[in-house]
RODO-2510 file (C-alpha; in nm, 4 decimals, decimal comma):
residues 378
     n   res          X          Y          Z
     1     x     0,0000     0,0000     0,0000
     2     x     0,2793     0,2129     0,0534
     3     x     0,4259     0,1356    -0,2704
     4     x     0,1285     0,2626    -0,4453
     5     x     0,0529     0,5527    -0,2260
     6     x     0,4190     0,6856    -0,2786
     7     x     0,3936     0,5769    -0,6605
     8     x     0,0308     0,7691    -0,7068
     9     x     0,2152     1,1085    -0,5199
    10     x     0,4985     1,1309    -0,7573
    11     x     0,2914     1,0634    -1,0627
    12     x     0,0296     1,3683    -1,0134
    13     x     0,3479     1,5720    -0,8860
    14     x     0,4877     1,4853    -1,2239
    15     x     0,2126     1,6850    -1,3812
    16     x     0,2711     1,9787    -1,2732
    17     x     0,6047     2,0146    -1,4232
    18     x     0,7127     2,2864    -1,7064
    19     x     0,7235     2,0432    -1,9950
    20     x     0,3622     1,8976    -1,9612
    21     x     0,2641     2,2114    -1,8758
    22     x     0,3399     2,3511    -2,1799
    23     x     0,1924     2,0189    -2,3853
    24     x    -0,1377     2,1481    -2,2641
    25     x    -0,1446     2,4871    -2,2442
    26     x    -0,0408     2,4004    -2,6842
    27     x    -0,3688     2,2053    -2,6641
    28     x    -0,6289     2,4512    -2,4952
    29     x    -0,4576     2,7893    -2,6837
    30     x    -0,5750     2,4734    -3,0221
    31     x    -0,9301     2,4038    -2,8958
    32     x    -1,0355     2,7627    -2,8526
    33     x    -0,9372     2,8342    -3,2389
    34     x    -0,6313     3,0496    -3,1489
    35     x    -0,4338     3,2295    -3,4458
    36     x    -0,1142     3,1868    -3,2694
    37     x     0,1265     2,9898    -3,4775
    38     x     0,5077     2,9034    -3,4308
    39     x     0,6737     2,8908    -3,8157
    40     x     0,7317     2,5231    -3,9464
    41     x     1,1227     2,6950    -3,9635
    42     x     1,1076     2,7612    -3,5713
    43     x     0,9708     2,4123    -3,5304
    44     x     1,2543     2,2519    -3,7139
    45     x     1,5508     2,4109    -3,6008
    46     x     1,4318     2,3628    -3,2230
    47     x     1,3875     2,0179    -3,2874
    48     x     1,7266     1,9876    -3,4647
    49     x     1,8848     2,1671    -3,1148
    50     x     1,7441     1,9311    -2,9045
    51     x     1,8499     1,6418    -3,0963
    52     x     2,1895     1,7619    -3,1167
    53     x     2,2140     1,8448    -2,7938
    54     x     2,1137     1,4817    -2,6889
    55     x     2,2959     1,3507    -2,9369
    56     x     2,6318     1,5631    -2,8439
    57     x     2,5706     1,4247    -2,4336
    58     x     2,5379     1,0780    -2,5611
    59     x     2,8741     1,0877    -2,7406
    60     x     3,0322     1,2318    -2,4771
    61     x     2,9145     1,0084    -2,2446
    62     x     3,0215     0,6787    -2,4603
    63     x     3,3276     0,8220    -2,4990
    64     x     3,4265     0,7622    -2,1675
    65     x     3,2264     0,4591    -2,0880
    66     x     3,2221     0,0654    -2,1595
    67     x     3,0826    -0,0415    -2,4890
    68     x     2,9861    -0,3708    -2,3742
    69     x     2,7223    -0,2007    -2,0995
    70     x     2,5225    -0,0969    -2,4159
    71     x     2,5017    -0,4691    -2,5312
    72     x     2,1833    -0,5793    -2,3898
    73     x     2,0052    -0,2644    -2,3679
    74     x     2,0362    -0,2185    -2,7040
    75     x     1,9108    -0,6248    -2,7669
    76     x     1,6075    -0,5043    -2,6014
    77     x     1,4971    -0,1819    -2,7814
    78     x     1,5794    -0,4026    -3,1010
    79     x     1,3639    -0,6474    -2,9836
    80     x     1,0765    -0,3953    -2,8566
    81     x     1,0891    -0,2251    -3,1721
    82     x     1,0076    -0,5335    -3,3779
    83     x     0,7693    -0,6943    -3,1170
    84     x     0,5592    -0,3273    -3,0852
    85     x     0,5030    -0,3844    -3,5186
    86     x     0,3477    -0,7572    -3,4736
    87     x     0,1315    -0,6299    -3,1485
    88     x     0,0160    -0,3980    -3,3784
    89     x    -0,0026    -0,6438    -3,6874
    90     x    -0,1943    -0,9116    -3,5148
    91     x    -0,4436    -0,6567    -3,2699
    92     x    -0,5544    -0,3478    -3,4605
    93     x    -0,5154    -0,4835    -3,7753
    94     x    -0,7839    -0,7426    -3,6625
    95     x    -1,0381    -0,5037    -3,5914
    96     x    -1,3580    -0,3782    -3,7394
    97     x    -1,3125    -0,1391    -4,0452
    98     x    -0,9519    -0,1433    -4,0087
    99     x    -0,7139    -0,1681    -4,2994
   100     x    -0,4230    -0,4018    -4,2572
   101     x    -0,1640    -0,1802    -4,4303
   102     x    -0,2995     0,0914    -4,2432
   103     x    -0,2743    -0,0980    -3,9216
   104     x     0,1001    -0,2012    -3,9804
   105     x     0,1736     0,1528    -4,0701
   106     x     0,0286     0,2662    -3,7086
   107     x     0,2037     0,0145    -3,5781
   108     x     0,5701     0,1157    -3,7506
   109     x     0,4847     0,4751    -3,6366
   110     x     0,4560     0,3584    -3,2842
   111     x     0,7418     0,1356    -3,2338
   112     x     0,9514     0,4034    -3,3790
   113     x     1,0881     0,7038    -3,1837
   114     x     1,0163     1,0465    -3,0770
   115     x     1,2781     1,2457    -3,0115
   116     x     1,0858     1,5494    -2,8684
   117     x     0,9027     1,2540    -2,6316
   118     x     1,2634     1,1594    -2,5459
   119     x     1,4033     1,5299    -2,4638
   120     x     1,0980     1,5540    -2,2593
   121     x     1,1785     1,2457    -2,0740
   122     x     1,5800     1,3299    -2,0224
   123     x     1,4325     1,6840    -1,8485
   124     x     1,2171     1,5022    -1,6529
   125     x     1,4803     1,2782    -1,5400
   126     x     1,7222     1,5490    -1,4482
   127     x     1,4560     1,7808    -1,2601
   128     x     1,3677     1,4731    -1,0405
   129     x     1,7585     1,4069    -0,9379
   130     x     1,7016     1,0404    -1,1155
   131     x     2,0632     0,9564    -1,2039
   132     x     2,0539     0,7595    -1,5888
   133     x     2,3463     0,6887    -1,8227
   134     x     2,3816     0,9675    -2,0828
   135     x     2,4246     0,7153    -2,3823
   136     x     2,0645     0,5926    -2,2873
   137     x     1,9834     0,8560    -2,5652
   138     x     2,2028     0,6117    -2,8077
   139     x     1,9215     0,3404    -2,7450
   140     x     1,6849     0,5269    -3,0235
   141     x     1,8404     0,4131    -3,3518
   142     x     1,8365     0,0654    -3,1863
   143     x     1,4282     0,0506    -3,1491
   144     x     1,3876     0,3333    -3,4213
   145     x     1,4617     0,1036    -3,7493
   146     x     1,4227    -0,2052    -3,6650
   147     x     1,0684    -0,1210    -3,5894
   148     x     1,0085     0,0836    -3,9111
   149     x     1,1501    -0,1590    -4,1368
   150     x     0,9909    -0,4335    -4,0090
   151     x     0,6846    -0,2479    -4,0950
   152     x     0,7568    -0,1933    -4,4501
   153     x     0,8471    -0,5575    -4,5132
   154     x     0,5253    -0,6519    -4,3588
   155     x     0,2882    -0,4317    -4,5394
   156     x     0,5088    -0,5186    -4,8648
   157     x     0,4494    -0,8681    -4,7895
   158     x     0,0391    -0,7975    -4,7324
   159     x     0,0652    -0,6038    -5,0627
   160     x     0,2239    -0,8399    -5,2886
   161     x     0,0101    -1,1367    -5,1216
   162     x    -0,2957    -0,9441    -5,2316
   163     x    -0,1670    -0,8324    -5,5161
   164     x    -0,1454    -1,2046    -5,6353
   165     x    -0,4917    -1,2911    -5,4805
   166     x    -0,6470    -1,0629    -5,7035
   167     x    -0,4457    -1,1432    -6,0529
   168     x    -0,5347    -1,5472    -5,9420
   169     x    -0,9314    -1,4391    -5,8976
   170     x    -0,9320    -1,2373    -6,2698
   171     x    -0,7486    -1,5382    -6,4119
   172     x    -0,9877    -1,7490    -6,2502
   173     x    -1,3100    -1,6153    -6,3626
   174     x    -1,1049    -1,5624    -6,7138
   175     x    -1,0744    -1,9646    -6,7384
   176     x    -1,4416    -2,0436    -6,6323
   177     x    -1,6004    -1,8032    -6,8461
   178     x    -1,4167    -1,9750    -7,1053
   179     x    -1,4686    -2,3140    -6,9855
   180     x    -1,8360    -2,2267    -7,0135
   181     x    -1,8021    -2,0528    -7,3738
   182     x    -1,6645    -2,4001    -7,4664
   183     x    -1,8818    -2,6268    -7,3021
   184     x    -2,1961    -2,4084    -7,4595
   185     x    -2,0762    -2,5042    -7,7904
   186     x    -2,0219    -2,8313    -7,7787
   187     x    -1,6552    -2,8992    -7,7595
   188     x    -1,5667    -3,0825    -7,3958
   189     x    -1,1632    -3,1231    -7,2939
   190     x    -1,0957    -3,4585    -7,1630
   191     x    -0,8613    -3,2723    -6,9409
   192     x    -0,8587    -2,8962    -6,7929
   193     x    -0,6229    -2,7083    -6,8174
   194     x    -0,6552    -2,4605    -6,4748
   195     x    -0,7271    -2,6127    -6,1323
   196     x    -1,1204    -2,7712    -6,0303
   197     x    -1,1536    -2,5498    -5,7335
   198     x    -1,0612    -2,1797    -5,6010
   199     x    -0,9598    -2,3412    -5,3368
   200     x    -0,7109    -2,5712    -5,5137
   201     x    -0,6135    -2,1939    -5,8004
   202     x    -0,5142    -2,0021    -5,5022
   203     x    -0,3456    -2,2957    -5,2950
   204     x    -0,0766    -2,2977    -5,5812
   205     x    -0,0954    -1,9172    -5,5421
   206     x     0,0050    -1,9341    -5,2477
   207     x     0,3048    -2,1578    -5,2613
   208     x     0,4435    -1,8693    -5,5014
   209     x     0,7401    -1,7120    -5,2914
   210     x     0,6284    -1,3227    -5,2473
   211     x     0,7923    -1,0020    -5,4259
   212     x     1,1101    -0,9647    -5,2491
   213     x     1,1900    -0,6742    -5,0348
   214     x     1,4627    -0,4618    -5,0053
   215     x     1,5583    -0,3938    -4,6437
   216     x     1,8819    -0,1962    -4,6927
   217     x     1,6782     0,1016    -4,9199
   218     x     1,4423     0,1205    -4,5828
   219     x     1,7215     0,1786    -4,3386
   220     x     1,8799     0,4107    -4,5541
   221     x     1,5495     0,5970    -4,5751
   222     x     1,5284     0,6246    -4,1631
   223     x     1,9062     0,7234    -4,1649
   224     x     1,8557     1,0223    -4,3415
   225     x     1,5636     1,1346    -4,1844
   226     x     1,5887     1,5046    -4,0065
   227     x     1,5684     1,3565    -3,6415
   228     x     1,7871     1,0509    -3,6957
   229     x     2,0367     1,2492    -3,9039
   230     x     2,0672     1,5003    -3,6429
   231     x     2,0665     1,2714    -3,3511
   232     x     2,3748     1,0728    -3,4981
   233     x     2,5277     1,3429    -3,6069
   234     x     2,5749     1,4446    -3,2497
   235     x     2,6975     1,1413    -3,0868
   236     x     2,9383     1,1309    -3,4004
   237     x     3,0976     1,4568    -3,2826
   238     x     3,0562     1,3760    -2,8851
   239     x     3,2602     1,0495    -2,9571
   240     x     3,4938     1,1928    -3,2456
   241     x     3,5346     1,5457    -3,1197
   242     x     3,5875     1,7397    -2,7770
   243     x     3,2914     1,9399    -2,7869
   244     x     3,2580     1,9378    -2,3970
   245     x     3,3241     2,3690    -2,3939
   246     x     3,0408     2,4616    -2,6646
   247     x     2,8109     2,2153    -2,5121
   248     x     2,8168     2,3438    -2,1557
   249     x     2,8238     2,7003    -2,2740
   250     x     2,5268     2,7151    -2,5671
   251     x     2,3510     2,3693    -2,6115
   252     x     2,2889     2,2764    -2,1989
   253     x     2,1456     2,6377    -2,1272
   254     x     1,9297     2,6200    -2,3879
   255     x     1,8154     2,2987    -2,3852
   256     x     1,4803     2,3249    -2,1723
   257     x     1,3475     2,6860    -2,2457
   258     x     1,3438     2,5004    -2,6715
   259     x     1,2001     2,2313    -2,4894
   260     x     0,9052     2,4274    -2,4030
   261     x     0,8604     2,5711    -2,7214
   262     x     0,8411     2,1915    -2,8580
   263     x     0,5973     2,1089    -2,6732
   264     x     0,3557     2,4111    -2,7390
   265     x     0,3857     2,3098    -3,1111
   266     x     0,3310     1,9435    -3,0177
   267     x     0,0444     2,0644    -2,8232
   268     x    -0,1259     2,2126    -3,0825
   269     x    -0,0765     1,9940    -3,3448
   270     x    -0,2246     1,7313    -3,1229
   271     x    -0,5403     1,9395    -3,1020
   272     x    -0,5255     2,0004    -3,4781
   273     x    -0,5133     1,6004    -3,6012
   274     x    -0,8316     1,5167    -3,4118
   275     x    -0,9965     1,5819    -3,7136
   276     x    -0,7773     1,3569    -3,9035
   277     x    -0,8032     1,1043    -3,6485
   278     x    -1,2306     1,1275    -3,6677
   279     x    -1,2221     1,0592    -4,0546
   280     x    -1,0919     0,6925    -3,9663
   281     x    -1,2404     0,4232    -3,7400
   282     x    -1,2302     0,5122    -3,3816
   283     x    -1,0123     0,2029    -3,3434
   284     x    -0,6806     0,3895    -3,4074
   285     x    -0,8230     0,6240    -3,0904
   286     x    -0,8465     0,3130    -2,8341
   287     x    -0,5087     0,1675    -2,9697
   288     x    -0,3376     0,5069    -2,9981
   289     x    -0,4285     0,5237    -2,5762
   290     x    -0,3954     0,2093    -2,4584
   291     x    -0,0349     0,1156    -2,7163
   292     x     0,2171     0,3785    -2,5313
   293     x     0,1521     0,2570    -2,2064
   294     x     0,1651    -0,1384    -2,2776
   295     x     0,4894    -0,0683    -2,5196
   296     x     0,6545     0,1005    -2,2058
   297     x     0,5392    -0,1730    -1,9680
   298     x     0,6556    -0,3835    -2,2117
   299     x     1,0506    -0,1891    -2,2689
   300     x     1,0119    -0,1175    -1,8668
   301     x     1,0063    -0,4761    -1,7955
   302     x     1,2968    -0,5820    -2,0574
   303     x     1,4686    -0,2949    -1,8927
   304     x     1,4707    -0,3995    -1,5783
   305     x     1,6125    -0,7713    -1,6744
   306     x     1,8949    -0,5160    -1,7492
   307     x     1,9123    -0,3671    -1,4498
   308     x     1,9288    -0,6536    -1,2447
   309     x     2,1705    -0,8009    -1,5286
   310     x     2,4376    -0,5362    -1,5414
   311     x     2,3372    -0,2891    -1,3436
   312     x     2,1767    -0,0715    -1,5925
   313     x     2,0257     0,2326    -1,4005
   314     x     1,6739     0,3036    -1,3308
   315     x     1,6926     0,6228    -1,5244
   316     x     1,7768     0,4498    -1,8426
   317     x     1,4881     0,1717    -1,7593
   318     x     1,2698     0,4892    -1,7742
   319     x     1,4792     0,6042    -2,1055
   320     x     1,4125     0,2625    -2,2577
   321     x     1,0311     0,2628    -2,1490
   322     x     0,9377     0,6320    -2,2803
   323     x     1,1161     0,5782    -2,6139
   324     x     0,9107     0,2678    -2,6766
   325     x     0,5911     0,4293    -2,5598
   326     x     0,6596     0,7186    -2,8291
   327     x     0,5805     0,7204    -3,1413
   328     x     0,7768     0,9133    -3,4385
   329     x     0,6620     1,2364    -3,5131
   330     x     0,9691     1,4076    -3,7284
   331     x     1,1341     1,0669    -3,9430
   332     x     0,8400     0,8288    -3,9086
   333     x     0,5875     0,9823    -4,1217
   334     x     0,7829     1,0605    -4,4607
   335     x     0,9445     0,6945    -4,4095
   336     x     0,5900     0,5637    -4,3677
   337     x     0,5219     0,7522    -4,6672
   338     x     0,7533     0,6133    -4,9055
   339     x     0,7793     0,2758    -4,7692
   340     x     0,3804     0,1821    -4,7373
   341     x     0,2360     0,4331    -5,0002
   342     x    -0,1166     0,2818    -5,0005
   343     x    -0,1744     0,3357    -4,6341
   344     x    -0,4091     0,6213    -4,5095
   345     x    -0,1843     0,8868    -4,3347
   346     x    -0,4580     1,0207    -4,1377
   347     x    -0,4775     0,6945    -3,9756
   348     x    -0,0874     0,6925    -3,8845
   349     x    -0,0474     1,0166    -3,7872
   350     x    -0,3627     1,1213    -3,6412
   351     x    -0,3457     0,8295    -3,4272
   352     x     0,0171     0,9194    -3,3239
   353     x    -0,0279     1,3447    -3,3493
   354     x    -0,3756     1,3347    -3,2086
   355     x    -0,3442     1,0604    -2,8942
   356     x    -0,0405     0,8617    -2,8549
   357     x     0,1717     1,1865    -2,8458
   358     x     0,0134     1,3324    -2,5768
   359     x    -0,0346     0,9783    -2,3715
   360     x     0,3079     0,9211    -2,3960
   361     x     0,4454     1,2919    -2,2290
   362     x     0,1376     1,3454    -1,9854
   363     x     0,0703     0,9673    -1,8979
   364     x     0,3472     0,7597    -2,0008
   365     x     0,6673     0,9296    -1,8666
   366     x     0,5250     1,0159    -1,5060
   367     x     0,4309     0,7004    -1,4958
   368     x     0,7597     0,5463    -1,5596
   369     x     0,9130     0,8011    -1,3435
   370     x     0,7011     0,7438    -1,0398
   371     x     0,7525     0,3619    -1,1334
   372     x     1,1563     0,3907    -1,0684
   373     x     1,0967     0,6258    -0,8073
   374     x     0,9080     0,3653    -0,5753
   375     x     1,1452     0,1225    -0,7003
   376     x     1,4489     0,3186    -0,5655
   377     x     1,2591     0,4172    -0,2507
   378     x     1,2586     0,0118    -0,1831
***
């Protein structure tokens, strides 16, 4: 009872802080049809500065560390990142008036990362004294594109299955219609030339091996996406370079007052895609709530194998857990885009934009938080 009085303290204390604070002051200034409006040019370069600035501290940090403590918390944001995609594959994509492709593309979008999510988390971290290792940030490619390729290869596989489904139905009803034209006048083969049955046509279908997909065109795709790019740009120079003097003196000051400004944008663009979000079925809603918080219970509990492992920290548990309850809001989409080009990007991104955003800053990363908290109290 303790445990969960304690827990239940820090988690409404959590929402109080600056950075959710400004998450829903975004969304209220939204609702009440507000012409303020931060510049898409604003919104980028902040974005870049935080990634950089995470990136830079994660560098830094590896520099001076042991490789081999990365080794299995890296295993396990691979492994979240692909497991979040099937979750998705094999729930949503079951339900009523759901598409599949459009289901695997939710699904991609939410077992890849937000960066913005993940600044929020790191400033959270640091405000609450929680002590996590700074290459914890290096965990995002890891669960980043494994989870969005695994999402293109799926839907390419769905595609390419259906694709053949249909050409095996058209050469079907091609065969009988002729079978019929033939029997009408008179003429009857001893022996037929296409299969007795559908069942029997698209059997053999079947057995055809699928269109082949290429994985290494995907990855490149996430790799030179704005937020990727810029996050590995700055562990490249935070391992390569000695960057320690410009990053104390311009990118640490600055780091939370841009942080604020992110999440007033990500505030109201939340606000803004519930309109996209009502034009699909209000199955992406339910899974766009419920999917942050079972990914992160999902990455907390991997994460604290870890900890008990190798003594990974309880701050990066909570790293590992908010990154997987994210879902991409900067490289996701325009991979998405070009990788599964038949699925509805309303779907995607209003589920993501609309819901899991704000469920993963206001809901999922005080939970976590208060989680380790109690944890370390014990």
């Amino acid at each position: 009872m303790d445990f969960l009085s304690s827990f239940l303290m820090r988690f409404l204390a959590q929402l109080q802080s600056p950075t959710l604070g400004f998450l829903i002051g975004g969304m209220v200034i939204a609702a009440v049809n507000s012409r303020l409006a931060i510049p898409d040019a604003i919104y980028k370069f902040v974005v870049f500065m935080l990634l950089i600035k995470v990136g830079l501290s994660g560098g830094i940090a590896i520099r001076g560390s042991n490789i081999t403590e990365m080794l299995l918390p890296a295993l396990f944001a691979v492994v979240t990142g692909i497991v979040i995609v099937f979750i998705g594959r094999y729930t949503l994509a079951k339900l009523p008036n759901v598409k599949v492709v459009d289901a695997i593309a939710t699904a991609g979008l939410f077992g890849a990362v937000s960066g913005s999510t993940m600044a929020a988390a790191l400033t959270l971290l640091e405000e609450q004294g929680i002590e996590y290792e700074a290459w914890a940030a290096a965990l995002y490619p890891f669960m980043d594109i494994p989870a969005l390729v695994t999402a293109i290869v799926l839907a390419s596989v769905y595609v390419s299955k259906q694709k053949q489904r249909l050409k095996a139905e058209e050469s079907l009803s091609k065969q009988e219609s002729l079978s019929r034209q033939v029997v009408a006048a008179g003429d009857y083969p001893s022996k037929p030339e296409y299969p007795s049955t559908k069942q029997e046509y698209f059997g053999q279908q079947q057995n055809q091996a699928p269109q082949r997909v290429e994985i290494w065109p995907i990855i490149q795709e996430s790799l030179q996406g704005s937020a990727l790019s810029a996050l590995l740009l700055g562990l490249a120079l935070g391992l390569l370079t000695r960057p320690e003097s410009v990053f104390e003196s311009f990118y640490e000051p600055l780091f939370r007052g841009l942080l604020s400004i992110l999440m007033l944008v990500m505030g109201m663009e939340a606000t803004a895609r519930l309109n996209e979000l009502r034009k699909v079925a209000q199955w992406y809603a339910v899974y766009a709530f419920l999917a942050p918080l079972l990914h992160g219970f999902i990455a907390f509990g991997l994460g604290m194998i870890a900890h008990y492992a190798t003594g990974f920290s309880l701050g990066g548990v909570v790293i590992l857990a908010v990154i997987a309850a994210s879902s991409s809001d900067i490289s996701g989409p325009p991979t998405l885009r070009a990788g599964i080009p038949s699925a509805n990007p309303s779907a995607y991104i209003g589920a993501s934009t609309a819901v899991g955003t704000p469920v993963a800053i206001a809901l999922a990363i005080p939970l976590f938080i208060g989680l380790a908290q109690a944890l370390m109290g014990n």
